[in-house]
C-alpha positions as CSV (number, residue, x, y, z in Angstrom):
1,X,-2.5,-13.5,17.4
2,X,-0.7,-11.4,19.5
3,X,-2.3,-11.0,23.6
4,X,-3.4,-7.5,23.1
5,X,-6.9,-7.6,22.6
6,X,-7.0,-4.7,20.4
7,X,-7.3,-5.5,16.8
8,X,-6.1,-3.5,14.4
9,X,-6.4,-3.0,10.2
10,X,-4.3,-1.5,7.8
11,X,-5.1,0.0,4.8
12,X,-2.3,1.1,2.6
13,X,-3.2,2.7,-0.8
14,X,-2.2,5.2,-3.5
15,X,-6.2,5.8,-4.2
16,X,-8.6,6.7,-1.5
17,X,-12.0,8.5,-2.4
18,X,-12.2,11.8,-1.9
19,X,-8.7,12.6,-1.7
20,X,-7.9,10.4,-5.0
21,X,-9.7,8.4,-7.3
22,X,-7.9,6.1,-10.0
23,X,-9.9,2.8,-10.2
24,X,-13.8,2.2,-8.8
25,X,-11.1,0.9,-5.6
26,X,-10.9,4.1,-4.5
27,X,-14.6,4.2,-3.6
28,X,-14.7,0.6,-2.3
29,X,-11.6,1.0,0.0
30,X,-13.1,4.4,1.7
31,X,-16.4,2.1,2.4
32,X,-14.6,-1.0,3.2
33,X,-12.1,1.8,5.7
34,X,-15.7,3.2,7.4
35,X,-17.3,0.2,8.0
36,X,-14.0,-1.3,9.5
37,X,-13.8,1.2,12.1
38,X,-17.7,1.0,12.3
39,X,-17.3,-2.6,13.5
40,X,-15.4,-2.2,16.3
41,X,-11.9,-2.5,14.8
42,X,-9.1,-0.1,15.2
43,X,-8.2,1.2,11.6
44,X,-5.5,3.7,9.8
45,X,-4.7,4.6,6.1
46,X,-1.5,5.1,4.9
47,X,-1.6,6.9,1.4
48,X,1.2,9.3,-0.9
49,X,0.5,13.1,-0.6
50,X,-0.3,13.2,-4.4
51,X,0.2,17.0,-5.3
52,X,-3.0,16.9,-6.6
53,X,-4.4,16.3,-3.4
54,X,-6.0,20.0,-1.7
55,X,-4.8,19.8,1.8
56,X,-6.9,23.3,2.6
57,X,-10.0,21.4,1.1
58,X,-9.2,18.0,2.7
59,X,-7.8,19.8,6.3
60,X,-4.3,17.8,6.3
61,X,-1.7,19.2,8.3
62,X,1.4,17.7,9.5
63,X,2.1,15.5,12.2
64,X,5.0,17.3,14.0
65,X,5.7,14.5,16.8
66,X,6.6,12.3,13.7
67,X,8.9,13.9,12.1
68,X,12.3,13.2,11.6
69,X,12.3,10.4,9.5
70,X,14.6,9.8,6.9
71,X,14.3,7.0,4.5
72,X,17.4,6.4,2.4
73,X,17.0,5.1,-1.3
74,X,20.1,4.0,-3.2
75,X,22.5,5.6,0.1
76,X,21.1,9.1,-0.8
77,X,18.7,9.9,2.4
78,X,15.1,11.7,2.1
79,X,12.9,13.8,4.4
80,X,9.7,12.3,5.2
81,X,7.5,14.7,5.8
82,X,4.0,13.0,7.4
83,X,0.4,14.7,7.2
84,X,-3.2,13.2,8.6
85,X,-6.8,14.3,7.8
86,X,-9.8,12.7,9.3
87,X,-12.0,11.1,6.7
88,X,-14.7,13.0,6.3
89,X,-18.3,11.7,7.7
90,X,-15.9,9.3,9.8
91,X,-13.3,9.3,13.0
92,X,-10.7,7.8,11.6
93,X,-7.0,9.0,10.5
94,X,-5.7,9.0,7.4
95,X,-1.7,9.9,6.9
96,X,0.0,11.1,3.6
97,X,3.6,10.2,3.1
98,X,4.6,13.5,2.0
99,X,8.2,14.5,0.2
100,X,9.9,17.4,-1.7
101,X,10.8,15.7,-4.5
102,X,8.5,13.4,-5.0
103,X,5.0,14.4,-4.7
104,X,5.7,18.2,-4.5
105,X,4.5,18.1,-8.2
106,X,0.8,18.9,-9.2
107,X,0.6,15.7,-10.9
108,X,0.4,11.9,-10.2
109,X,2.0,9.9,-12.4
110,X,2.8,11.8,-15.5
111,X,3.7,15.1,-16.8
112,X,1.2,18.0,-18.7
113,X,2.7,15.5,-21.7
114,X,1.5,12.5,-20.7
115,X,4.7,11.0,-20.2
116,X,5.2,8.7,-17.3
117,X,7.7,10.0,-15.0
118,X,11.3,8.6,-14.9
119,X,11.0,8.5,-11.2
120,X,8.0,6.7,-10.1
121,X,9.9,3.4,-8.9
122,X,12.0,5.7,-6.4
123,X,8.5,7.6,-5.6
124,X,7.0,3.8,-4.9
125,X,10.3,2.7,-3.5
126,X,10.1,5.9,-1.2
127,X,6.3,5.6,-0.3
128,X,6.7,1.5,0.3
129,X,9.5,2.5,2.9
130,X,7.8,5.6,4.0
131,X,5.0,3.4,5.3
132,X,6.6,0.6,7.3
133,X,9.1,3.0,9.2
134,X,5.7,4.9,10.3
135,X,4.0,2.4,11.3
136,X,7.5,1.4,13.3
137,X,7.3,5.0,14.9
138,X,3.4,4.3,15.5
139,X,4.2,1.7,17.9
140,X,0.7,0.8,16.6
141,X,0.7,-3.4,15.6
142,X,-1.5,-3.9,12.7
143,X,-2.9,-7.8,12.4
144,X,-3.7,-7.2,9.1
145,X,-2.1,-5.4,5.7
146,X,-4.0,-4.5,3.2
147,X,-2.1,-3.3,0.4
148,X,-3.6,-2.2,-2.2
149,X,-2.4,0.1,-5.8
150,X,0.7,-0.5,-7.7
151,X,2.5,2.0,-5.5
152,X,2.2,-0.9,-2.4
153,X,3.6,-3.5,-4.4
154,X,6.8,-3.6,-2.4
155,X,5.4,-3.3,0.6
156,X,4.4,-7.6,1.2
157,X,8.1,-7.7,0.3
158,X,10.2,-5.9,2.5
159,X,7.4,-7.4,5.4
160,X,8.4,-11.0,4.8
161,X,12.6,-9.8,4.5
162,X,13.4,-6.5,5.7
163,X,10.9,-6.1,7.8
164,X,9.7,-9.5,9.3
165,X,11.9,-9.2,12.5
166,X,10.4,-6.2,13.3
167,X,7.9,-6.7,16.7
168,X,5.5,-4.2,15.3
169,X,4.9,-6.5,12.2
170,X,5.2,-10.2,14.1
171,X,1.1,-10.5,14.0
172,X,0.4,-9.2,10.7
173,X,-1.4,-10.9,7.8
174,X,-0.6,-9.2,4.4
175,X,-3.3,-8.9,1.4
176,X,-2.2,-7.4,-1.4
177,X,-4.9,-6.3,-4.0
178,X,-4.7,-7.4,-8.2
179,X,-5.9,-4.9,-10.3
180,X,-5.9,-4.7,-14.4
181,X,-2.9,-2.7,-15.3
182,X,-3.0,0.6,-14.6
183,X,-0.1,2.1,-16.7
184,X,1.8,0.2,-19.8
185,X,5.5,1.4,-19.2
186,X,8.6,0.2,-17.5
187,X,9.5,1.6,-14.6
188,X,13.5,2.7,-14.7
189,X,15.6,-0.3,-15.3
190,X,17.6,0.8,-11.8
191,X,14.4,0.6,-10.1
192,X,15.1,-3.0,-8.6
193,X,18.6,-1.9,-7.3
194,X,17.6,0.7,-6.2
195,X,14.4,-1.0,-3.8
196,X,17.1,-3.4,-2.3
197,X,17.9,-2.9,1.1
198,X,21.1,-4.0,2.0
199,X,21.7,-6.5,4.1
200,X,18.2,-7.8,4.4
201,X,17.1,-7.8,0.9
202,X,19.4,-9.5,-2.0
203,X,18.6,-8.9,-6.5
204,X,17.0,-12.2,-6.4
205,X,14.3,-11.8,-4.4
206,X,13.3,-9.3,-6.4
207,X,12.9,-11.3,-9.6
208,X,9.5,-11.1,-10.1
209,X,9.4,-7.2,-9.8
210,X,12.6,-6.7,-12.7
211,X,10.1,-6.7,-15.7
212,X,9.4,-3.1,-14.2
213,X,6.1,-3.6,-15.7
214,X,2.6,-3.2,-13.5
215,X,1.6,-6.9,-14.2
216,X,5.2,-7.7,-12.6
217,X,4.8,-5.6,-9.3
218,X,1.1,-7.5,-8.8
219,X,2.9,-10.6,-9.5
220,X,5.8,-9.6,-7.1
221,X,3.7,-8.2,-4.2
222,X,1.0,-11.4,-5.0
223,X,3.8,-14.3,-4.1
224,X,4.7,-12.4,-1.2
225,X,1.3,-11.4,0.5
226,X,-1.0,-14.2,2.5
227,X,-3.8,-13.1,0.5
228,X,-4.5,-11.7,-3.2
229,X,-7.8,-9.9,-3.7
230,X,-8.7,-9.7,-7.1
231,X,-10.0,-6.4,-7.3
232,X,-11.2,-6.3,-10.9
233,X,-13.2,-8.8,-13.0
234,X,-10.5,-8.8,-16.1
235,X,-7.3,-9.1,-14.3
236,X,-4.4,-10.6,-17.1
237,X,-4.2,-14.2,-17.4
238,X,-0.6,-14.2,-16.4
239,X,-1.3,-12.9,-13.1
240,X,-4.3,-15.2,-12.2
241,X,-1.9,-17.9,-13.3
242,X,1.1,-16.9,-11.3
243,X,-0.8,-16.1,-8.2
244,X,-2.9,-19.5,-7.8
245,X,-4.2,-20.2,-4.4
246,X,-1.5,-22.9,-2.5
247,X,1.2,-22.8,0.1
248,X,-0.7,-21.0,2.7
249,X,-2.2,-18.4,-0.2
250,X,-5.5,-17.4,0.1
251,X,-7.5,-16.1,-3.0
252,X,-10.2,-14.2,-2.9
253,X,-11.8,-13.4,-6.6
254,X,-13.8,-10.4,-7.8
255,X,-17.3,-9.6,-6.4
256,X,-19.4,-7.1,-8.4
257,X,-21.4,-6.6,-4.7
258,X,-18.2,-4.7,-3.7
259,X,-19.1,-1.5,-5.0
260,X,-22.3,-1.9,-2.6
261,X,-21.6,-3.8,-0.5
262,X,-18.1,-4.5,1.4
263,X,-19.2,-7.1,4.2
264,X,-16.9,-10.0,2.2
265,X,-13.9,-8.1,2.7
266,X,-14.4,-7.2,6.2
267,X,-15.4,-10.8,6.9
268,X,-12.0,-11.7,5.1
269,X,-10.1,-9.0,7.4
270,X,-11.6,-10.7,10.9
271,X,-11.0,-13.9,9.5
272,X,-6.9,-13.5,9.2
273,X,-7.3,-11.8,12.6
274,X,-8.3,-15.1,14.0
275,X,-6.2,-17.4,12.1
């Protein structure tokens, strides 16, 4: 625990009710993100600006003293362009990763066809990057991570490589959230080589993500986080046996109270603070 007194949560999602709603998670992370702040504890949300999202309705504009960001994927640089709204019926700040080419489109994750774009490892690879080099422009030290959507699943890598000797990140405990599946593709086969980043991160430690396949990334982002949330009651059998608690792991299983009640998981959050 770092000497400043200030402690700090992170939420980083692709799903946050109202903006978007995927999974019953969406409803249970804008709870668990009001009652955070209601405690006492500083909070932010990190989250993609879907093109679905209404930014009149939803009163996002950008964020001018951050801009300038460019997060480069495969040596080919890309503007980040960064947005916050207020959470409505609460004071706290959301931010949207926002890009051109990625999440321009009035879509999520597929086409009027229902075919699941060819891009959506760069767009995860963009958004995973997009949210650690804000946080680094923050200046704002988060003691705990909490990652959660197949979109974040490269985010508890890059903090234990890339990012680990970064003094913004030197307190922070990562959970990472296990879902059931939420799409049955492969992402791009470059996808992996295209999420290294050189110098700090090599192929290999991205063997668990190659499959491309969403069971893959939760296994991938679950070996690397200090805490796996289980955040349905039928995750696959493959993940609850790759991601068994051990070697500092914590594992925290399903609880149907969640969707009422999100006490456990802000118990779990103050708990990793004091650790």
């Amino acid at each position: 625990m770092s000497a400043d007194t200030k402690k700090r949560v992170l939420i980083i999602a692709n799903e946050l009710s109202p903006y978007t709603e995927f999974t019953d998670f969406a409803h249970i992370l804008n709870k668990l993100a009001i009652k955070t702040f209601d405690s006492g504890l500083e909070i932010r949300v990190i989250m993609p600006r879907f093109g679905v999202i209404n930014e009149r309705r939803h009163r996002l504009h950008e964020v001018v003293r951050l801009s300038g960001i460019n997060v480069i994927i495969d040596k080919d640089d890309y503007p980040l362009i960064i947005k916050v709204a207020s959470l409505p019926n609460a004071r706290l700040q959301v931010y949207f990763m926002d890009n051109e080419d990625y999440f321009k489109r009035k879509a999520v994750f597929r086409d009027d066809q229902d075919n699941f774009f060819d891009d959506n490892g760069e767009r995860m690879i963009f958004f995973c990057k997009s949210a650690l080099e804000t946080v680094k422009k923050f200046g704002w030290p988060p003691h705990v991570i909490h990652c959660h959507g197949w979109m974040t699943s490269l985010v508890p890598l890059y903090l234990k490589t890339a990012y680990k000797k970064e003094p913004v990140f030197g307190y922070s405990k990562v959970i990472y959230t296990a879902q059931d599946a939420q799409f049955e593709e492969k992402l791009h086969p470059n996808f992996v080589k295209k999420a290294i980043i050189s110098g700090d991160i090599k192929e290999k430690d991205l063997d668990a993500y190659k499959e491309g396949t969403n069971d893959a990334l939760t296994i991938g982002a679950g070996k690397s986080a200090d805490v796996v949330v289980f955040g349905s009651e039928t995750v696959n059998d493959r993940i609850v046996e790759e991601l068994k608690p051990g070697r500092g792991k914590k594992i925290l299983k399903y609880d149907t109270a969640w969707k009422e009640d999100v006490s456990s998981l802000l118990d779990l959050y103050k708990s990793l603070m004091d650790s």
